[in-house]
N, C-alpha and C positions, 0 to 999 in steps of 0.2 A: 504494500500500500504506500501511494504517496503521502509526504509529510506535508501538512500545508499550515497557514496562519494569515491573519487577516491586517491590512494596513489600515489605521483610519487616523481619525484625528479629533480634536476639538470643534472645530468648525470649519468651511471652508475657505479656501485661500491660505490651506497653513500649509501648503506645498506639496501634501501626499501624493497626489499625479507625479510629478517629477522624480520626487523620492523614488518610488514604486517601479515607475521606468527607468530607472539609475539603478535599482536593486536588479531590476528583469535582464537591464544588459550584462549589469558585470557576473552574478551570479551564472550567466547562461555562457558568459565567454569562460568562465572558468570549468564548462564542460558540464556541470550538470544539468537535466534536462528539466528546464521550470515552465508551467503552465501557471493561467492567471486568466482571473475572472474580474466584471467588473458590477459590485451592485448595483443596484437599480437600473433604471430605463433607459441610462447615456447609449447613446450611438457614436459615440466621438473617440471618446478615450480607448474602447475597446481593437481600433485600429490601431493605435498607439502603442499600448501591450502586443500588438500581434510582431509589430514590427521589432519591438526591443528585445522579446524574448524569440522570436521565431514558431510561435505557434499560435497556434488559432485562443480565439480569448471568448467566454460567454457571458455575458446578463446572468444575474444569479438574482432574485427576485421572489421574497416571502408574498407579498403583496399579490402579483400580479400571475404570478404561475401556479400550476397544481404543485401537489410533491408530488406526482409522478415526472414533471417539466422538470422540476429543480433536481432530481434526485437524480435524473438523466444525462443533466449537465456535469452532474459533481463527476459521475461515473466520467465521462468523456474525459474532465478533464483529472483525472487521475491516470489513465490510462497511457502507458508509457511516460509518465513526469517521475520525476526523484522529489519534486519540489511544487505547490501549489500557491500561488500569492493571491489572495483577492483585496482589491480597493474598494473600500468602504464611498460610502455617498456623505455628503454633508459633515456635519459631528455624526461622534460615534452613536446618539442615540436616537440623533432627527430621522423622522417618518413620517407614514402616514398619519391623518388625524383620527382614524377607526383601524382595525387591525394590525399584522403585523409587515417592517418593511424594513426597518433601520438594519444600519451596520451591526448597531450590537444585537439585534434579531436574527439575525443571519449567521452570525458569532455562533449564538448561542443552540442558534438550529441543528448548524453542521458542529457543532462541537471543535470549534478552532479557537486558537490565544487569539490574541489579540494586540499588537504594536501601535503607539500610540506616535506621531508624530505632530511634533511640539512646534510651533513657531516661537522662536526662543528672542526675536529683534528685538521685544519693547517689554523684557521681563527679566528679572535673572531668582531671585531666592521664591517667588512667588511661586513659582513654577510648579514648587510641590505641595503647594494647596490645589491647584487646577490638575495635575493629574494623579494625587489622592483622589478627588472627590469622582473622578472617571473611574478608578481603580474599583472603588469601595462602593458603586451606585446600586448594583446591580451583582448577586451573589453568583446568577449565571451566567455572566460575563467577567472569562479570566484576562485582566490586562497582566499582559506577562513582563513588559517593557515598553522603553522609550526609544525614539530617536529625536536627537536634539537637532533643530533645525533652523540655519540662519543665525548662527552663533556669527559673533563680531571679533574674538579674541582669546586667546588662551587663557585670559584673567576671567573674563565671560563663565568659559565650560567650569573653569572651576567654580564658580557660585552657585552653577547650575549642579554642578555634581555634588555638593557638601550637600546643600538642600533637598537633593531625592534623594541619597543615599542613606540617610536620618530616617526614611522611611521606609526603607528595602525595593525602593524603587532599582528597576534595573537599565542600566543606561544600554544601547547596543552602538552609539553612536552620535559622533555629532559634528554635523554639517556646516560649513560655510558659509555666509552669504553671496551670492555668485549672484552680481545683477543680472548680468546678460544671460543667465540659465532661468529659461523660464519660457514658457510657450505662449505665443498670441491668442487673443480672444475675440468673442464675435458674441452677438447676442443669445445664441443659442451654445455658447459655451466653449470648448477651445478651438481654433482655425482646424480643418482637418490635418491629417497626416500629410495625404498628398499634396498639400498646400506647403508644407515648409519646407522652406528653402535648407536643404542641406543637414537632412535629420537624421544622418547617419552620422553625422559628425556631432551633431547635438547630442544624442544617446550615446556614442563611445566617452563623449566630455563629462555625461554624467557619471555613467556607470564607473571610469576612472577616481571621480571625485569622492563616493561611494566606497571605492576600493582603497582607497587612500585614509578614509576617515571613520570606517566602519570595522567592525571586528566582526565578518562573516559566517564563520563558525562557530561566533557567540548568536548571531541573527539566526542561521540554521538551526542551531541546538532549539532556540525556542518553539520551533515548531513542531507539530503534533501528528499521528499518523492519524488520517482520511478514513474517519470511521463511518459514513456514508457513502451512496453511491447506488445506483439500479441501472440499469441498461432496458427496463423498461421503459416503456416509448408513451417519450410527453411528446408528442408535433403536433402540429395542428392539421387537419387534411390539409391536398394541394388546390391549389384554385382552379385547376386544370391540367389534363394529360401531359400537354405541352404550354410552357408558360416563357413567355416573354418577356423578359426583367429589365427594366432600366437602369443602369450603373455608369456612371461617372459622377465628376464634382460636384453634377448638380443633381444628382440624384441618389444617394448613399446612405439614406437611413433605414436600411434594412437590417431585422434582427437575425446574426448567422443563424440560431436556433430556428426561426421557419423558414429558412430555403432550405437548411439542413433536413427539416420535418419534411419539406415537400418531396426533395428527392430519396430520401427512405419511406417513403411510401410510393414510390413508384414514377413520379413527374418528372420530365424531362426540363432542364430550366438551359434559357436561350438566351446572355444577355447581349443587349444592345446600346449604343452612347448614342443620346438625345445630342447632345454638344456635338459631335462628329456628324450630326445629322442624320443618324440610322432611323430606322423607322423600324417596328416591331416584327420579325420572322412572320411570313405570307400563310405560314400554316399553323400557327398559335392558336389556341384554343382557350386560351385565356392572356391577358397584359398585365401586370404588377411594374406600378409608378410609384418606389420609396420615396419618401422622403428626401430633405435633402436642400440647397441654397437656388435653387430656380430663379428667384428672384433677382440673384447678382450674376444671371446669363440669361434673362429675361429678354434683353432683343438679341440676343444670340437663337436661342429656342425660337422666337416670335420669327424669326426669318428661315428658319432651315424647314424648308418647305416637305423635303420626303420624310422628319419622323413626323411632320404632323398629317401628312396624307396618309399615311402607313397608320397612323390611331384612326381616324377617320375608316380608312378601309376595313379596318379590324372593328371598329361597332357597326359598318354597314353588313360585315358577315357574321353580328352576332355573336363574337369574341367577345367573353366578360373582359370587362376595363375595370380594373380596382386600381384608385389613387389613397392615398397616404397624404395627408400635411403639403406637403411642394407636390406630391404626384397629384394631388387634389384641386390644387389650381390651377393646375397646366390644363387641366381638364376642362377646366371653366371655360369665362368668352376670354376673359384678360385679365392681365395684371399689371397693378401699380407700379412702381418702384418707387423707394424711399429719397427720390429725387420728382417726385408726380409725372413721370412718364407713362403714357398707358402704352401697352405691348400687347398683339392680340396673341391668344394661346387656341387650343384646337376647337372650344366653342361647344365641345360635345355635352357637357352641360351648362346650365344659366346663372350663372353665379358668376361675380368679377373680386378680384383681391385689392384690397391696398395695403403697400407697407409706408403710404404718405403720412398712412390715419394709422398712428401704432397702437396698439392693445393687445396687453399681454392675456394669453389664457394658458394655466397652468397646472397640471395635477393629474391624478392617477383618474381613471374612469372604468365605472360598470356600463357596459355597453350591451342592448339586446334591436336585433332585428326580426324582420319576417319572413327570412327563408330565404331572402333577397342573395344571401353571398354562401356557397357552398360549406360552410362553417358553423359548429356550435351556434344557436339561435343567444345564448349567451356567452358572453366575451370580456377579457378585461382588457385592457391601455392605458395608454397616456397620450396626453395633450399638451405639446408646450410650442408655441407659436408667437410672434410678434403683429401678427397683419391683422388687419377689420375684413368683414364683408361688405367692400362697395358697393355691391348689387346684387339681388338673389329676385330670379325669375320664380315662374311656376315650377313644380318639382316635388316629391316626394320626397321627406327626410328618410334616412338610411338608417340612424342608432336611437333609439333612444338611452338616454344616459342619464348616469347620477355619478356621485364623487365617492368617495370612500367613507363618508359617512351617512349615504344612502338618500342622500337629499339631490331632486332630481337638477339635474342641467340642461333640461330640454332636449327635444329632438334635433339632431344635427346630420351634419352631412348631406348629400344628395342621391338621389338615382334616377336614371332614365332607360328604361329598355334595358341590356345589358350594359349597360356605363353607368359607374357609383364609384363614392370616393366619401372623404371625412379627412378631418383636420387630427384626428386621432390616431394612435399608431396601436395595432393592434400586438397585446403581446402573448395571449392565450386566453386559449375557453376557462370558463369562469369554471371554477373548483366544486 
C-alpha cells in the first residue's frame, strides 16, 4: 500500500499550491513514485500536480461524490505510487455550509496526517497559538506537523522553532521567501499550466528550494499507509457511444474522473481544438463543451467558422450538445467581453453572456433534471462563474437546483431539442 498524507493550511494564500508542487517535483526527481490529489472542485491546480509529479492527479470530494467515486479514486491513485500527497482547499476546516467537504473531512475520511503549512511573513512566537489551536480542534484530525513558510531569516526560524517546539509541534521545514516563486492568477483562480511561461523551470526552482530547506525523510516518515481504496466503479454513464470533447485553453475544465468514467464504460472520446478551429468528428453521437476561458478567445471562437458549423451540423443531426460554464455560452447567441464587445457564438440556444456586467455565482449544487441528459435524474456540482445573463430567450431550464443546505436556486441552464448546457459543472450523481 501506498503511504500518503495531506497538505493544507490555515487559510488561503499561505502558499500550499507551490509548497505541494515543490514537494511533487523534488520528491518525484528523487525517484520515488508520488501520486497526488487535489480537494475539492478546482480544475486548475490539478494540471499543475500532473505536470510536477508526472502522473495523473484527481478531485477527491466528500461533498460532491459517492464513496463508491471517492473510494475509486483513492484506489487509482495508490496504484503503483510509493507516495500519495493530497492538497487541501481553503483552511484546513473550511467547507460546505451542510455536510461534509473540508480538508480536514477528507483527512479524517481517508484516515491520512495531516501537514500544516504556515505563512510565517507577519508572525514569529505566535505561531504556536495558530497551529495548537488547528492541532487540538478536532480529535479526528491528526496534524502531524508543520512547514514553515516565507521565513525572512535565520533569526526568524529560530523564534519560530523555540515557540512550536514548547508544544511538541513538529517542524518538517522551512521555506524562504522567494518573491518571484509564485504562480499568476485570474479570477477563476491560478492562470493555467499551459499558460506559463517556462514551468519546467518554475517546478525544478521549486522543488530544488524544497530540497535544500526541507528534511524529506523527516516529511516521508510522517506519512501513513493508504488504508482505503475500491476499484469499484464511481463514473458516471457516457453521454454517448462516441463523444466529441472540446480541449484546448479555452476549453479545459473537464473533470479526468468523467472522461475516465466514460471511456470505462465503453465511449469512445474524440477530442477536438475550438481555437484551431476544428469542428466536432462528422460521426459523434454526442459533443461535450468543458468549461474553460472562452471569453479571452471570444473573437477568436466568434470567427472560426468550421467548429461553429461543425456544432450546428451536429444539432441538425440530433447529436446531444452538452455545454458546461464556457461550453455553455458558446452555445448561446453571444458573448460579452469584459471590455463590452459583443462576439456572436453558435446561437444554438437563446441566451447571451456578459462579462461587462460581473457577478459572481459560487458554491456547491444539488442538481435534478427530467431525463433530458442520459444521466442520474439527480446530480451534484459546482458553480463558480464571473459573467451575468444578458439575454435569455424562450427555452426550457435544464437543472433544477439548490445549495448544500437545501435551499432552492432556481431553475437554470437551458435546453432545446438535443442542445442543453448550464453554468454548473457536473461532478457526480447525487449519493
Amino acid at each position: 500500500m501506498a503511504d500518503s498524507l495531506v497538505i493544507a493550511a490555515p487559510c488561503s494564500g499561505s502558499g500550499k499550491t507551490v509548497v505541494t508542487l515543490a514537494l511533487l517535483r523534488a520528491i518525484a526527481q528523487q525517484g520515488t513514485r508520488v501520486a497526488s490529489a487535489k480537494v475539492g472542485p478546482d480544475y486548475i491546480d490539478p494540471h499543475f500536480h500532473r505536470l510536477a509529479s508526472g502522473r495523473s492527479c484527481y478531485n477527491v470530494d466528500l461533498w460532491a461524490m459517492r464513496p463508491q467515486t471517492l473510494q475509486s479514486h483513492v484506489a487509482k491513485l495508490g496504484d503503483g505510487a510509493d507516495l500519495i500527497i493530497v492538497e487541501g482547499v481553503m483552511g484546513l476546516f473550511d467547507g460546505p455550509e451542510q455536510g461534509k467537504g473540508s480538508t480536514a473531512d477528507v483527512a479524517a475520511e481517508l484516515q491520512m496526517p495531516v501537514i500544516m503549512v504556515v505563512d510565517c511573513s507577519h508572525q514569529s512566537q505566535s505561531i504556536a497559538a495558530l497551529v495548537k489551536g488547528f492541532r487540538d480542534f478536532r480529535d479526528d484530525v491528526n496534524v502531524a506537523g508543520v512547514i514553515l513558510n516565507r521565513v525572512s531569516s535565520p533569526r526568524h526560524v529560530q523564534l519560530l522553532r523555540s515557540a512550536l517546539e514548547q508544544h511538541g509541534i513538529r517542524i518538517l521545514g522551512a521555506l524562504p521567501r522567494v518573491d518571484d516563486l509564485s504562480l499568476p492568477s485570474r479570477h477563476l483562480g491560478l492562470v493555467q499550466a499551459s499558460e506559463h511561461t517556462d514551468l519546467e523551470a518554475f517546478l525544478d526552482r521549486a522543488g530544488q528550494i524544497v530540497y535544500d530547506h526541507m528534511d524529506l525523510d523527516a516529511f516521508r516518515s510522517v506519512a501513513q499507509p493508504l488504508s482505503h481504496g475500491s476499484d469499484s466503479d464511481g463514473g458516471l454513464p457516457p453521454l454517448g457511444n462516441r463523444i466529441a470533447i472540446a480541449s484546448d485553453d479555452a476549453f479545459s475544465f473537464a473533470y479526468p474522473h468523467v472522461l475516465e468514467g466514460w471511456r470505462a464504460a465503453g465511449a469512445e472520446l474524440i477530442r477536438f481544438s475550438p481555437l484551431a478551429n476544428e469542428g466536432p468528428d462528422g460521426t459523434a453521437d454526442a459533443v461535450f463543451l468543458p468549461g474553460g476561458y472562452p471569453e479571452l478567445h471570444a473573437g477568436t471562437l466568434s470567427g472560426n467558422t468550421e467548429f461553429l458549423t461543425g456544432l450546428r451540423n451536429a444539432a441538425r443531426r440530433d447529436a446531444l450538445i452538452y455545454g458546461e460554464c464556457g461550453g455553455y455560452m458558446v452555445l448561446g447567441d453571444y458573448i460579452v467581453d469584459a471590455n463590452g464587445e459583443r462576439h456572436a457564438m453558435s446561437g444554438l440556444l437563446p441566451i447571451g453572456t456578459s462579462f461587462a456586467t460581473r457577478k459572481l455565482q459560487l458554491g456547491y449544487r444539488q442538481m435534478r433534471h427530467d431525463g433530458a441528459l442520459p444521466l442520474p435524474r439527480d446530480l451534484k456540482g459546482h458553480e463558480f462563474h464571473y459573467c451575468s445573463v444578458d439575454w435569455r430567450g424562450d427555452g426550457d431550464a435544464l437543472f433544477e437546483t439548490r445549495d448544500t443546505a437545501g435551499n432552492s436556486k432556481g431553475d437554470t441552464g437551458m435546453r432545446h431539442g438535443t442542445v442543453m448546457g448550464s453554468y454548473t459543472h457536473i461532478i457526480d450523481a447525487a449519493g
